[in-house]
Structure formats: structure tokens, C-alpha cells
N, CA, C and O atoms as a DFTB+ gen file, in Angstrom:
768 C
 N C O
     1  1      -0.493       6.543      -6.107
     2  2       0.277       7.781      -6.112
     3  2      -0.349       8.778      -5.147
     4  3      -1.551       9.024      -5.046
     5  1       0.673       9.324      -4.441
     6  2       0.317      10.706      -3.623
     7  2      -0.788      11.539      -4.132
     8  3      -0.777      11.276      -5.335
     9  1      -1.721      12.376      -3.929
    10  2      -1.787      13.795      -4.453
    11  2      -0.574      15.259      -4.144
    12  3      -0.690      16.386      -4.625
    13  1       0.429      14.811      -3.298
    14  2       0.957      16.085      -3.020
    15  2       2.248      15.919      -4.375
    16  3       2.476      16.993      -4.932
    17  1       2.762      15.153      -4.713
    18  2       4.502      15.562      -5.629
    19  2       3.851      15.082      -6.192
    20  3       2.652      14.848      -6.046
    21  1       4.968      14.708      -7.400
    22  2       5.291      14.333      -8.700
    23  2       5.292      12.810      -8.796
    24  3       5.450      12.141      -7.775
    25  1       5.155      12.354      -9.753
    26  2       5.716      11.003     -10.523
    27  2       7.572      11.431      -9.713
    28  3       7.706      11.262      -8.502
    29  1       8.354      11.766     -10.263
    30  2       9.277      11.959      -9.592
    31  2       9.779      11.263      -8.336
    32  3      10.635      10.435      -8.021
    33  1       8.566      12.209      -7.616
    34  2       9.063      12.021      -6.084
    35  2       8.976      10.937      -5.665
    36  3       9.598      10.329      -4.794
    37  1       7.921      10.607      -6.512
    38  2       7.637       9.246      -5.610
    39  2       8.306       7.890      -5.760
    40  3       8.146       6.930      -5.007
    41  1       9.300       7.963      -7.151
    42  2      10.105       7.388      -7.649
    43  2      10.817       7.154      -6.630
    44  3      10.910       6.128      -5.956
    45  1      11.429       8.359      -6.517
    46  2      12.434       8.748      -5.447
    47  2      12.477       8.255      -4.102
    48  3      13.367       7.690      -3.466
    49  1      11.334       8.593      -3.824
    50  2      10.873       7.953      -2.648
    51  2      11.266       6.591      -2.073
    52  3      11.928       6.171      -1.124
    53  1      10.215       5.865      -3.568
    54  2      10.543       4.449      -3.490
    55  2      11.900       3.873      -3.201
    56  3      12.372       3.374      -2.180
    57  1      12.446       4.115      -4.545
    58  2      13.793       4.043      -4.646
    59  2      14.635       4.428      -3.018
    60  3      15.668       3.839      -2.699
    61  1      14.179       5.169      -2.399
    62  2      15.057       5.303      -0.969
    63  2      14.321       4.382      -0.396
    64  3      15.135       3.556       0.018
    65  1      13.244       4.027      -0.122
    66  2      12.808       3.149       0.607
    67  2      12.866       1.536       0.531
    68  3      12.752       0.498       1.183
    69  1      13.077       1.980      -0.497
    70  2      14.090       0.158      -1.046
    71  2      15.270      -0.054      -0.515
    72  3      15.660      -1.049       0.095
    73  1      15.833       0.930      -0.772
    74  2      17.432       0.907      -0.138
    75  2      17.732       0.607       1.134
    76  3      18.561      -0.265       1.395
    77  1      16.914       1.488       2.323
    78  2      16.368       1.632       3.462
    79  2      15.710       1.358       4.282
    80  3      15.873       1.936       5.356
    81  1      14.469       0.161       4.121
    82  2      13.367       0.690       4.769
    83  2      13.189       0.606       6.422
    84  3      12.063       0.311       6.823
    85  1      13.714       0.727       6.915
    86  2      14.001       1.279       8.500
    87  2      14.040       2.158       8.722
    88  3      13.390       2.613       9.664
    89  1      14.868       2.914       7.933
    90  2      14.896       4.574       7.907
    91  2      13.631       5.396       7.411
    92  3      12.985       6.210       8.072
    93  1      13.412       4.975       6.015
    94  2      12.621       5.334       5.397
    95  2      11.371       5.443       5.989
    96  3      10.761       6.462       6.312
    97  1      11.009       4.087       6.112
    98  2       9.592       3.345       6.642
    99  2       8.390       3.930       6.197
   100  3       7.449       3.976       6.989
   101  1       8.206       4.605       4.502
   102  2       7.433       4.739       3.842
   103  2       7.454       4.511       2.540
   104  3       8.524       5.029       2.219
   105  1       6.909       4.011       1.427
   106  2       6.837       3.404       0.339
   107  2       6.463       4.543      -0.318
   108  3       6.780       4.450      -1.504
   109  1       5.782       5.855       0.013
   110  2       5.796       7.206      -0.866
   111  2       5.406       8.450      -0.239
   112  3       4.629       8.407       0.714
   113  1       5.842       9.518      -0.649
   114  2       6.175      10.757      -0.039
   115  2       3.809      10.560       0.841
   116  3       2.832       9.969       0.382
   117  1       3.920      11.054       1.583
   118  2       2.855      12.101       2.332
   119  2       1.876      12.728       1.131
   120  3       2.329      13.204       0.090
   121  1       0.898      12.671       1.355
   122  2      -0.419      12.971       0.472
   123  2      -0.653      14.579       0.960
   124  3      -0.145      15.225       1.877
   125  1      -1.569      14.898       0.012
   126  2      -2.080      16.038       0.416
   127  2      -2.898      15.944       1.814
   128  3      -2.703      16.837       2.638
   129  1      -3.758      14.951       2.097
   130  2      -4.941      15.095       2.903
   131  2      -4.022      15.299       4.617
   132  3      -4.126      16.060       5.579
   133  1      -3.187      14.180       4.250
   134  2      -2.060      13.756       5.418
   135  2      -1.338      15.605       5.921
   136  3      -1.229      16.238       6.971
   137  1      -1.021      15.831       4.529
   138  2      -0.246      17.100       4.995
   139  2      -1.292      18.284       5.306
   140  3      -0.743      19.307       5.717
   141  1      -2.542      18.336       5.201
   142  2      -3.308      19.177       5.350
   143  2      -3.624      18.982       6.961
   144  3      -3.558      19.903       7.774
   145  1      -3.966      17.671       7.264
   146  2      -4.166      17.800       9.007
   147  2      -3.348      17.995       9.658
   148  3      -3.560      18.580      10.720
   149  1      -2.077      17.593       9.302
   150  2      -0.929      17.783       9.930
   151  2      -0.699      19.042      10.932
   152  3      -0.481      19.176      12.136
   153  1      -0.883      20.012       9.656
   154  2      -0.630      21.751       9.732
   155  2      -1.738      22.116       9.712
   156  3      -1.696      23.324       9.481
   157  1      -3.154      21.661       9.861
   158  2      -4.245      22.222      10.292
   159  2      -4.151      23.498      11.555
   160  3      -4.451      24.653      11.253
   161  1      -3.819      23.230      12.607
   162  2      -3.803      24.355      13.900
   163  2      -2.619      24.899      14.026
   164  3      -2.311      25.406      15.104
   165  1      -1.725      24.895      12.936
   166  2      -0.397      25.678      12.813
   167  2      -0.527      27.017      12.025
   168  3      -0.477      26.928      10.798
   169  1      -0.689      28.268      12.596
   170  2      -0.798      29.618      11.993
   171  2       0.502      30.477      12.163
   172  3       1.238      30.683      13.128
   173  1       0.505      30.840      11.046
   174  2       1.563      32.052      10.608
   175  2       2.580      32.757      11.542
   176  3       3.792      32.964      11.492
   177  1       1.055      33.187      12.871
   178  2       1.648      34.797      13.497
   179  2       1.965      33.874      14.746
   180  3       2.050      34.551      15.771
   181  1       2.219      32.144      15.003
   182  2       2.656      31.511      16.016
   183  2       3.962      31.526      16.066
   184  3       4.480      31.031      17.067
   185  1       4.699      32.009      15.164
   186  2       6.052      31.189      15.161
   187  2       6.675      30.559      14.341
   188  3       6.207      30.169      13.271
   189  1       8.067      30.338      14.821
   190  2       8.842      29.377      13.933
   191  2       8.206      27.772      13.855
   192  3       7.264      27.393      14.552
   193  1       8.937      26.916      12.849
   194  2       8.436      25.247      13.333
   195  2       9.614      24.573      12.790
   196  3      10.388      24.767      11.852
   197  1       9.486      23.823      13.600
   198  2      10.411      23.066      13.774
   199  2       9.870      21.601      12.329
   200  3       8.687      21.473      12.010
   201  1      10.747      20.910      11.839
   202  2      10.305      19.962      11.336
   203  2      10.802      18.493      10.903
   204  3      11.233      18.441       9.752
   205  1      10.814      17.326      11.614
   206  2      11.523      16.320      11.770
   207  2      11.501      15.452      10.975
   208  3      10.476      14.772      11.000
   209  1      12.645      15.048       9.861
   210  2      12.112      13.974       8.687
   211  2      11.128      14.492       7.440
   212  3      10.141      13.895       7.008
   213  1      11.618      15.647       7.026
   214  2      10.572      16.432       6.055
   215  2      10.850      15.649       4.804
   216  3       9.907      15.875       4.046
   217  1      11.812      14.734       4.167
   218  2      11.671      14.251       3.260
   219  2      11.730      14.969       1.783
   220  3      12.688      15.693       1.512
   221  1      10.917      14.795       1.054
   222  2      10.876      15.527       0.388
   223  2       9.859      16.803       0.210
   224  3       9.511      17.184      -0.908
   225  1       9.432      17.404       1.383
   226  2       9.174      18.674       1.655
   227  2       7.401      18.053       1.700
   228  3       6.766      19.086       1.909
   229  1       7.019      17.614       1.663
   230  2       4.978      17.939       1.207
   231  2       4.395      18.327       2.468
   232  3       3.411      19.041       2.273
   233  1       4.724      18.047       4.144
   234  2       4.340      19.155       5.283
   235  2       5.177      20.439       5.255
   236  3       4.824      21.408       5.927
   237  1       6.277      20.467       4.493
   238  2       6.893      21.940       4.281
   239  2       5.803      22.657       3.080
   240  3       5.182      23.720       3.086
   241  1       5.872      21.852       2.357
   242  2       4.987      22.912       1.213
   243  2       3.368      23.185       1.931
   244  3       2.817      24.255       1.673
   245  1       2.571      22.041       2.939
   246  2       1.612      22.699       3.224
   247  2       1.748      23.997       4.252
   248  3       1.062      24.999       4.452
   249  1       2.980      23.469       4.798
   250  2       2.788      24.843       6.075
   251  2       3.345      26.272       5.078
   252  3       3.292      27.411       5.543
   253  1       3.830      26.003       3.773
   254  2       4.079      27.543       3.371
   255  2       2.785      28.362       2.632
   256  3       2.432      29.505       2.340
   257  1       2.287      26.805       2.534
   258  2       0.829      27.355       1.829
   259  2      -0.168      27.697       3.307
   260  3      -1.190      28.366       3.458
   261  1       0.187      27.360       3.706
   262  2      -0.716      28.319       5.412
   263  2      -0.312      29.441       5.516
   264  3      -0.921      30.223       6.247
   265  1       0.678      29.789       4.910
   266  2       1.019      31.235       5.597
   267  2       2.645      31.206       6.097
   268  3       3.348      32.215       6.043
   269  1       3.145      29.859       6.604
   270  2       4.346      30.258       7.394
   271  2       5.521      30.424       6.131
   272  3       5.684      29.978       4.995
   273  1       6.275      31.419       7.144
   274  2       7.776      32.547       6.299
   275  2       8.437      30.700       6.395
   276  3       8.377      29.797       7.230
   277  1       9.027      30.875       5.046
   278  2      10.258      30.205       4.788
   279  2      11.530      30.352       5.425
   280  3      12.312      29.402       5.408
   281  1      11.823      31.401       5.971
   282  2      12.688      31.445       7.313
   283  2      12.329      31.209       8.064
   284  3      13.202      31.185       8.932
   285  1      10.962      30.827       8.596
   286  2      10.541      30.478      10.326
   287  2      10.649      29.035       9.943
   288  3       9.987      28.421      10.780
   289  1      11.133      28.255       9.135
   290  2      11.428      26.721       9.057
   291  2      12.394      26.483       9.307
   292  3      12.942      27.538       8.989
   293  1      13.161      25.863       9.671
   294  2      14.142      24.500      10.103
   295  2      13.861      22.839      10.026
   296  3      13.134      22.231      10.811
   297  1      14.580      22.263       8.934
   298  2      14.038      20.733       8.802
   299  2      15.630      20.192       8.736
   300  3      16.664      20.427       8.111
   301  1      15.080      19.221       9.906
   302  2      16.179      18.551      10.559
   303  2      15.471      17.240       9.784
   304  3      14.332      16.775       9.739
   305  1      16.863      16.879       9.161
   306  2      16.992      15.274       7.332
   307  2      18.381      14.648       8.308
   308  3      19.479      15.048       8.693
   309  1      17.492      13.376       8.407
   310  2      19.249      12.429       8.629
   311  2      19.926      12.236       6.916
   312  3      21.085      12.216       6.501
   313  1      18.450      12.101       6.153
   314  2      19.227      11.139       4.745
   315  2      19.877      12.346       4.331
   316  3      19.545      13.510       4.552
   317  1      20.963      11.839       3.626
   318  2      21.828      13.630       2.741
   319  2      21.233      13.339       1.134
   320  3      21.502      14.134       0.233
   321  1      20.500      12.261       0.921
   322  2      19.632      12.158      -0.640
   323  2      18.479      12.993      -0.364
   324  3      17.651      13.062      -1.273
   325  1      18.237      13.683       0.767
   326  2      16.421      14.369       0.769
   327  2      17.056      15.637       1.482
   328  3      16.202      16.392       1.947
   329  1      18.255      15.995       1.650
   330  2      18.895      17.200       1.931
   331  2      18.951      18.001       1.105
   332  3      18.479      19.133       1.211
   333  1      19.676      17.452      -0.093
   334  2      20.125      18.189      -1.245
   335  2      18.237      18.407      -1.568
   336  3      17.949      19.574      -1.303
   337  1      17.262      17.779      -1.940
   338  2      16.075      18.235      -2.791
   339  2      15.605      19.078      -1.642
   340  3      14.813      19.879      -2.139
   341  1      15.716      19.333      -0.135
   342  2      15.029      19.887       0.171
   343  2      15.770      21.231       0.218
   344  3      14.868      22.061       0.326
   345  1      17.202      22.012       0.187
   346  2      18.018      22.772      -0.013
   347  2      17.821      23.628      -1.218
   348  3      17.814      24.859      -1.257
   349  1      17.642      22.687      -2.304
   350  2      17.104      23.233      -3.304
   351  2      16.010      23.900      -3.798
   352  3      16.021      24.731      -4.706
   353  1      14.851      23.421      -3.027
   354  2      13.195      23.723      -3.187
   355  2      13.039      24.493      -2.280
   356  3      12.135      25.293      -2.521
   357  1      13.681      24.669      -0.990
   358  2      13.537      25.649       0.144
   359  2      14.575      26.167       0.716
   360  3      15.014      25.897       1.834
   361  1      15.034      27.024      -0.157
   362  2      16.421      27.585      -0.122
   363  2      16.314      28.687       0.571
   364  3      17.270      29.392       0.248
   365  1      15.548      29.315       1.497
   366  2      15.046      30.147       3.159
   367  2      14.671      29.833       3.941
   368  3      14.250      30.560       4.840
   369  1      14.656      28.272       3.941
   370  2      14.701      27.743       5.349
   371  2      15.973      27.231       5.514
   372  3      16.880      27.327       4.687
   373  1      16.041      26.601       6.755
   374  2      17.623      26.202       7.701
   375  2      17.359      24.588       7.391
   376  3      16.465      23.937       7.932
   377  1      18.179      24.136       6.547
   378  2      18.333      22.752       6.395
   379  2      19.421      22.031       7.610
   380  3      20.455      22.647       7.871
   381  1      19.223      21.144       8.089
   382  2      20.150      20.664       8.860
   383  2      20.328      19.251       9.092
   384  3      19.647      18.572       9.861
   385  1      21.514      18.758       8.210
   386  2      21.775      17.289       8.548
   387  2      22.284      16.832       9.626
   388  3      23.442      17.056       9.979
   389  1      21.335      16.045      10.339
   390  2      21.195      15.552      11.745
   391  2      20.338      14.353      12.264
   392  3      19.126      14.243      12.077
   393  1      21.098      13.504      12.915
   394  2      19.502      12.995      13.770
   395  2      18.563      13.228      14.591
   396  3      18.868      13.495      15.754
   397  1      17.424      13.193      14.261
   398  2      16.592      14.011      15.410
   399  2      16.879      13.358      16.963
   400  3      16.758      14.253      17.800
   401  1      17.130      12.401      17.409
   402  2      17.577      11.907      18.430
   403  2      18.441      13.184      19.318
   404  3      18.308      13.290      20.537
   405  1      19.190      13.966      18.635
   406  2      20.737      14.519      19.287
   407  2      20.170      16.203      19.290
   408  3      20.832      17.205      19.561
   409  1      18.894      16.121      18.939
   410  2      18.573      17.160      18.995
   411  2      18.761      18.459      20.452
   412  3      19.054      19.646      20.307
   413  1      18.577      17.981      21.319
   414  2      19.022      18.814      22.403
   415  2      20.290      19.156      22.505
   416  3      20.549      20.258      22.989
   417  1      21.141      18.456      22.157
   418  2      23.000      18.465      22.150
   419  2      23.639      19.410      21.312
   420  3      24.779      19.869      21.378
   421  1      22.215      19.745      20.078
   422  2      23.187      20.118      18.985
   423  2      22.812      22.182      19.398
   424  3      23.499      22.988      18.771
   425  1      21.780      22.717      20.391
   426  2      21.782      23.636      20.718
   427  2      21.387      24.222      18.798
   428  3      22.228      24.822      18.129
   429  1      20.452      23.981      18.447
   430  2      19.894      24.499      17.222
   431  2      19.042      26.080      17.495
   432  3      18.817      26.857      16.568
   433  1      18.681      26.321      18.800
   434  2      17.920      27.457      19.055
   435  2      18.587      27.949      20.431
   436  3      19.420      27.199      20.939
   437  1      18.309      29.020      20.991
   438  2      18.650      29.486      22.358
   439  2      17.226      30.167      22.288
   440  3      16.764      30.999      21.508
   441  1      16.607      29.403      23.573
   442  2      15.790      29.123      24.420
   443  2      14.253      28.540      24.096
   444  3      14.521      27.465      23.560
   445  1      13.029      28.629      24.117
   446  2      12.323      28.047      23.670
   447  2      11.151      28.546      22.231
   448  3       9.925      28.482      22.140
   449  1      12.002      28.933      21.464
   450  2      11.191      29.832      20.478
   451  2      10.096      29.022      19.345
   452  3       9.139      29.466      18.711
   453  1      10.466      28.188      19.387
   454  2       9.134      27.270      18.301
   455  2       8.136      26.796      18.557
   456  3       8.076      25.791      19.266
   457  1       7.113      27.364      18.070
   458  2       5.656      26.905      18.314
   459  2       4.974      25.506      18.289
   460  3       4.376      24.906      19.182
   461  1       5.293      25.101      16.755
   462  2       5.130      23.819      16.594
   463  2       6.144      22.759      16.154
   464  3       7.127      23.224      15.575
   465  1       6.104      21.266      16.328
   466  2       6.922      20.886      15.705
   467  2       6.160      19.765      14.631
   468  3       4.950      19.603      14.794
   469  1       6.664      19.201      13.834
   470  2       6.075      18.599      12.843
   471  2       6.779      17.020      12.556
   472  3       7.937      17.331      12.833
   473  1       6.835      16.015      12.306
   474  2       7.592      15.083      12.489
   475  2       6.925      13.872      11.261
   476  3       5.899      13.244      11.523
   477  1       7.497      13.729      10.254
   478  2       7.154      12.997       9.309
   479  2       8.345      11.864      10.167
   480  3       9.057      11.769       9.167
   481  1       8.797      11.312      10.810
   482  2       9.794      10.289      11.611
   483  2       9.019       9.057      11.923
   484  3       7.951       8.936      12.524
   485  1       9.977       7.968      11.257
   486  2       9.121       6.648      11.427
   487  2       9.318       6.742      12.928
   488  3      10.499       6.928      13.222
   489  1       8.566       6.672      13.861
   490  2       8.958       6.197      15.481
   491  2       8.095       4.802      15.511
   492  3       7.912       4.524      16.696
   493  1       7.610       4.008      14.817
   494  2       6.975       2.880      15.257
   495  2       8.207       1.820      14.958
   496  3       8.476       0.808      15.605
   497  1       8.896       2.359      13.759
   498  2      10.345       1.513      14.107
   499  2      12.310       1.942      14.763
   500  3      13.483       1.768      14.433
   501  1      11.223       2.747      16.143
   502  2      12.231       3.243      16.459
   503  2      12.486       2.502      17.733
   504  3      11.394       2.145      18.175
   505  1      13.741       2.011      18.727
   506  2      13.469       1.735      19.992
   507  2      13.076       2.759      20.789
   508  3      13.189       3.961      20.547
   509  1      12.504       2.123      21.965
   510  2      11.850       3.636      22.762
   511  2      12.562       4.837      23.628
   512  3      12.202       5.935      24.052
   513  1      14.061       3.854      23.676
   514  2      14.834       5.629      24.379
   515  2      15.308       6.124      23.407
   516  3      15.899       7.082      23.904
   517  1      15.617       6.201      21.557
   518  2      15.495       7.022      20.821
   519  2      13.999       7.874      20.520
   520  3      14.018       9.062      20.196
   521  1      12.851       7.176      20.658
   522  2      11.614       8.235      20.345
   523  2      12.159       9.052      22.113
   524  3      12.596      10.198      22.210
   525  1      12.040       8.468      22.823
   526  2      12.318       9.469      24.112
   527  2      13.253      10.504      23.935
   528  3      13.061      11.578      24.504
   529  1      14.296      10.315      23.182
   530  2      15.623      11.662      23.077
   531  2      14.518      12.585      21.574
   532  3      14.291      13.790      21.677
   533  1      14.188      12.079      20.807
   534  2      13.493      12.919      20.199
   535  2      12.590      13.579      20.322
   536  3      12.521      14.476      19.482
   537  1      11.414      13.521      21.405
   538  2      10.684      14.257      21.604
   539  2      11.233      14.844      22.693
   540  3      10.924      16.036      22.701
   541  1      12.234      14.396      24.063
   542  2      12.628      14.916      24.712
   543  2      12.853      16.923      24.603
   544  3      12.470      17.939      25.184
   545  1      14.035      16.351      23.042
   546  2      14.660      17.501      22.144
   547  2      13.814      18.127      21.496
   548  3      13.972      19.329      21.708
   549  1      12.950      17.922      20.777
   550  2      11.817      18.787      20.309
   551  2      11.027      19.678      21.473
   552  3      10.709      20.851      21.279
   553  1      10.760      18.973      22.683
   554  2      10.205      19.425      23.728
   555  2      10.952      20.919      24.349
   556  3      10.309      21.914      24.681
   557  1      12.351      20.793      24.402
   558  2      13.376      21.431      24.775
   559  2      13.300      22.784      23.786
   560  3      13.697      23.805      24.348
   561  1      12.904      22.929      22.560
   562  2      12.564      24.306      22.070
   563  2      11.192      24.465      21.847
   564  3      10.932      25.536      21.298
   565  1      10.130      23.680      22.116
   566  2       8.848      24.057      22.391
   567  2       8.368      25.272      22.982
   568  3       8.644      25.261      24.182
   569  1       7.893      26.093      22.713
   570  2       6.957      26.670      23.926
   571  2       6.296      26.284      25.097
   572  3       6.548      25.081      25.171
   573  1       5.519      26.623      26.168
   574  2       4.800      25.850      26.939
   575  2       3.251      25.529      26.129
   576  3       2.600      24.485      26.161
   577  1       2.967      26.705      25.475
   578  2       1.909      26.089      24.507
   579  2       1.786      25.400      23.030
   580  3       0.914      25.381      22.162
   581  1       3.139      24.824      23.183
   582  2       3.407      24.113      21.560
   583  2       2.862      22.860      21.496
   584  3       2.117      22.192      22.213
   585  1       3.428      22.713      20.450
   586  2       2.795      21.291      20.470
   587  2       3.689      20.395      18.928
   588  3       4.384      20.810      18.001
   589  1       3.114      18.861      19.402
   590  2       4.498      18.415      18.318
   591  2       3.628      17.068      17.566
   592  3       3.269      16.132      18.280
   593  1       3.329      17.069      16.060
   594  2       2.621      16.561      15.526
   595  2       3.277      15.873      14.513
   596  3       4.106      16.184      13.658
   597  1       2.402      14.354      14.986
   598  2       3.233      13.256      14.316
   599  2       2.062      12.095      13.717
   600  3       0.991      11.930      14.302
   601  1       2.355      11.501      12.751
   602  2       1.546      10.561      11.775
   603  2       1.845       8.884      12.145
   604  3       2.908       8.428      12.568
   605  1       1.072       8.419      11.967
   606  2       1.451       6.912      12.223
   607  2       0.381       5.948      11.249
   608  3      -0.824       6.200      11.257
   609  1       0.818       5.082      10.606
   610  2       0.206       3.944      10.091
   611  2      -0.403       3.057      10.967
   612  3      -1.096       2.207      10.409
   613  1      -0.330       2.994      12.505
   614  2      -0.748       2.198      13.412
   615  2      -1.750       1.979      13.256
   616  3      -2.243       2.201      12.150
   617  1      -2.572       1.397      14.385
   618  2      -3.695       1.677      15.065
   619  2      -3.925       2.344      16.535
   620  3      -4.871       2.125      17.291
   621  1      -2.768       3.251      16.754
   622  2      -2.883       4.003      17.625
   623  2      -1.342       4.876      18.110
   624  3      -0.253       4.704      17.563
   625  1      -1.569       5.641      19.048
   626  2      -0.352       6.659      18.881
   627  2       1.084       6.454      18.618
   628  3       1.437       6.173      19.763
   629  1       2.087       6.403      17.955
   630  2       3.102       5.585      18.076
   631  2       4.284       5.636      18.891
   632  3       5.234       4.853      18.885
   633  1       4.022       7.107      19.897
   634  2       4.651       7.207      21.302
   635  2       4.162       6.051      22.617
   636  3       3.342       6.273      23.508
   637  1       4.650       5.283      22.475
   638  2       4.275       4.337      23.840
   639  2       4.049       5.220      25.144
   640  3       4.808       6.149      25.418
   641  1       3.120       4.923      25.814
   642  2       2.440       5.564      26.877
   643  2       3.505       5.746      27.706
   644  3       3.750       6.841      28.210
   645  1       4.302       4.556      27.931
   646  2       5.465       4.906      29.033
   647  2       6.484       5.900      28.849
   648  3       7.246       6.192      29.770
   649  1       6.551       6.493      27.598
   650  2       7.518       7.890      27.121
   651  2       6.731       8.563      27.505
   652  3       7.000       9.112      28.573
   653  1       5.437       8.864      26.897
   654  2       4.770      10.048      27.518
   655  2       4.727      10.399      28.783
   656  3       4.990      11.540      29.163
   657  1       4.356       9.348      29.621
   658  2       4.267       9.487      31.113
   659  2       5.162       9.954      31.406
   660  3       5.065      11.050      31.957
   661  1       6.606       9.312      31.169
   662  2       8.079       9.379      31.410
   663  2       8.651      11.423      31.207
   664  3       9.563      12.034      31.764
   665  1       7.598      11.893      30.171
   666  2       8.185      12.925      29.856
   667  2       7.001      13.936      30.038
   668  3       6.987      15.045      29.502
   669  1       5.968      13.427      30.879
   670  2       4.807      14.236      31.491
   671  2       4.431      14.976      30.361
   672  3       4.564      16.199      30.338
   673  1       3.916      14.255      29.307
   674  2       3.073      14.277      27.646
   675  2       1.471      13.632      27.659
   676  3       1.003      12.679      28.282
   677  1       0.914      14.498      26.782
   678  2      -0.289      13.651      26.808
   679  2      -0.588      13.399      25.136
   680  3       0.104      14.141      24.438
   681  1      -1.208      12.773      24.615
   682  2      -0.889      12.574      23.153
   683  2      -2.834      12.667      22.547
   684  3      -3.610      11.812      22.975
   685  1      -3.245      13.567      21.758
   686  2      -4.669      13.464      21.484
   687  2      -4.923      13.062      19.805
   688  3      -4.577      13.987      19.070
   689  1      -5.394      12.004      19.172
   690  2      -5.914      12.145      18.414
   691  2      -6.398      13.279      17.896
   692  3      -6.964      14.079      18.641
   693  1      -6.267      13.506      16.670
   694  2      -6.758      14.733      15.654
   695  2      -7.454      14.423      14.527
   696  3      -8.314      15.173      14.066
   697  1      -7.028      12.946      13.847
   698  2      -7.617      13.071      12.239
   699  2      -7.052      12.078      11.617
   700  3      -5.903      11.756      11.918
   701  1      -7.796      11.379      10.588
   702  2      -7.156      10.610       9.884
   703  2      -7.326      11.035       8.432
   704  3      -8.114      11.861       7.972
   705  1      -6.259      10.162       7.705
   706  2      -6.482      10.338       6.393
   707  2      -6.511       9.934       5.455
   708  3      -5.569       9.987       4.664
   709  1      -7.600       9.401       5.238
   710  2      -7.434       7.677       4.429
   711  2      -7.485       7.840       3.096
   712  3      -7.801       6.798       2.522
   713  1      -7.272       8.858       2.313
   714  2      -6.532       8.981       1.233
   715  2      -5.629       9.079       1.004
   716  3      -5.487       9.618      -0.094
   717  1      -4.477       8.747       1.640
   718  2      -3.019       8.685       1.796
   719  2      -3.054       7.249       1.529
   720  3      -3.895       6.363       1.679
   721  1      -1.366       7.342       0.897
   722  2      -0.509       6.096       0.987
   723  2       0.088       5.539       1.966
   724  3       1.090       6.165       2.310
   725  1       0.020       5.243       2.156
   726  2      -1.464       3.987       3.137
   727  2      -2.311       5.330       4.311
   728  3      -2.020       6.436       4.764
   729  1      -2.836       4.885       4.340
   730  2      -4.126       5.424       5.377
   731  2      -3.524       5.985       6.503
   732  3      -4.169       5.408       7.379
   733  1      -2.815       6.635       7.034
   734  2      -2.469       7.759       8.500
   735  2      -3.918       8.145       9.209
   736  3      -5.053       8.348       8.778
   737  1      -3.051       8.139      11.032
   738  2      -4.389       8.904      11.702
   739  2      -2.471       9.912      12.362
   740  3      -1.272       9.635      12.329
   741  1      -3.457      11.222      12.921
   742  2      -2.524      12.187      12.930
   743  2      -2.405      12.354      14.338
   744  3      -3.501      12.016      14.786
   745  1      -1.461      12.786      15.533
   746  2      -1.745      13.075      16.578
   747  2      -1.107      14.293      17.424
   748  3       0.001      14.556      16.956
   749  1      -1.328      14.840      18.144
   750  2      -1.021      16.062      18.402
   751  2      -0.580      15.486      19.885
   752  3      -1.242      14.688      20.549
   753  1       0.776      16.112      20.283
   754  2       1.634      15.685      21.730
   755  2       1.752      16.871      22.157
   756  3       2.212      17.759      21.439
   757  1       1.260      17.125      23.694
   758  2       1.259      18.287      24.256
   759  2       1.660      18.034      25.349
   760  3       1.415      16.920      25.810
   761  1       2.617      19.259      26.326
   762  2       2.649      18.836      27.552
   763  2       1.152      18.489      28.166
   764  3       0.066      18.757      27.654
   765  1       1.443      17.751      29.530
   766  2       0.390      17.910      30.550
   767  2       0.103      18.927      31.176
   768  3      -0.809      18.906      32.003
């Protein structure tokens, strides 16, 4: 079991990830330790954040416990089963059912106002010109000093080098967290 939810959630979890697991591509919600590095260098007086695949909220609940306004959130949910719980639990932020893929198309911001972005998104089972339209689009309301932080079960970043290059990214290790379900290392994507 997690440390961040409930017996509940993780039910829940499961239960979607049974149904799913392509989509899903996790067996239980994000741990505390996971959600703590995540939002480690994400502060308050930076900005809005952006947040991709929040699930059932546990990098939303750490970044509100940092400090950030429940209106400076936006969590972009393809599933409409982790819409409704996250609508409910964070009813001042901007819920938005979408794929993160279409993110540039859907014009969610006018011009580049978000500091960070956050991305609980399986991309290790994604093909690589969908992770490319997704960070593309995340990139597209970035700041020039943002940055866009993502988790992987790998053994190493789960943006293939040739996206990064492709989208003049550099990707740095930050942290792992091997008290999570299953073990995450965390990584931080910045322009070059």
C-alpha cells in the first residue's frame, strides 16, 4: 500500500488498472516519497502548474501542501473515472477531460504562463510521436525557465533521447524513491 491515499484509492486504482493497463500503467496510486520529489523545486510565488494524468490527486495534494493556490492548478485526466474524484476533492482547480497528446490544439492558456508541469503519464508505454505531442504541448505553455517533471519505473529517463534532441530538451535526473509502489526515479525536462 501507498503512504499517500486510502485503502480506497488504491482499490480504485487497481480496479482501473485491471480494466486498463495501458492506460493506467500503474497497479496503485503514487506514494508519498514519489509525490514529495516530484514537487520538491516547485514553489508557491512561481506560478500556475500544469498537471498531466493526476489520477487520483497525490502530486495535487503534495503541491497544495507546498503552498500552491488551488486555482493555480489545471489537471488534464483522459479517464472520466479519475475526473469525477478529482472534481470532487479539488473543486478550485480547472479539471479538464483531455488527452495530453492534443494539448497544444486545445489552446488551454494564452501565452506561456505555467511554471511547472507535473506528469504522473505512463510514457514508457507510449509510442514516441505521442510522448513528442505531449511534451511538445506542455512545452508550449512553459515558461523559458520551467520545467516539466515526470516519474518512470525504468531504468532510465522515459523520454527517448531522440524526442529530446528532436525538441532541443535536456532531461536531468533528480531522485528516486524506493518506497513507492514499485520503486520510481524522478526526472526533471528542461529546455536546452
Amino acid at each position: 500500500m501507498t503512504n499517500t491515499g486510502t485503502w480506497a484509492d488504491f482499490a480504485y486504482f487497481f480496479r482501473t488498472w485491471l480494466s486498463d493497463p495501458l492506460r493506467v500503467a500503474a497497479v496503485a496510486p503514487s506514494g508519498k516519497a514519489l509525490a514529495r520529489i516530484m514537487t520538491q523545486e516547485i514553489r508557491p510565488k512561481n506560478g500556475p502548474v500544469l498537471e498531466l494524468g493526476p489520477g487520483t490527486g497525490a502530486f495535487t495534494r503534495a503541491l497544495l501542501e507546498k503552498g500552491i493556490e488551488e486555482s493555480d492548478l489545471t489537471l488534464i485526466e483522459f479517464g472520466s473515472e479519475f475526473r469525477e474524484i478529482l472534481e470532487k476533492r479539488f473543486p478550485q482547480s480547472r479539471v479538464l477531460l483531455m488527452d495530453a497528446a492534443e494539448l497544444a490544439q486545445n489552446g488551454i492558456f494564452e501565452g506561456a504562463p505555467v511554471s511547472a508541469v507535473v506528469s504522473g503519464l505512463p510514457l514508457l508505454s507510449m509510442p514516441a510521436q505521442k510522448v513528442t505531442d505531449i511534451l511538445a504541448g506542455a512545452f508550449h505553455y512553459l515558461r523559458e525557465d520551467g520545467a516539466f517533471y515526470q516519474f518512470t519505473y525504468g531504468p532510465r529517463c522515459p523520454v527517448p533521447q531522440r524526442v529530446l534532441d528532436r525538441l532541443d530538451l535536456r532531461a536531468t535526473h533528480i531522485g528516486r524513491a524506493v518506497c513507492n509502489l514499485p520503486p520510481a526515479a524522478v526526472y526533471r525536462i528542461t529546455r536546452r
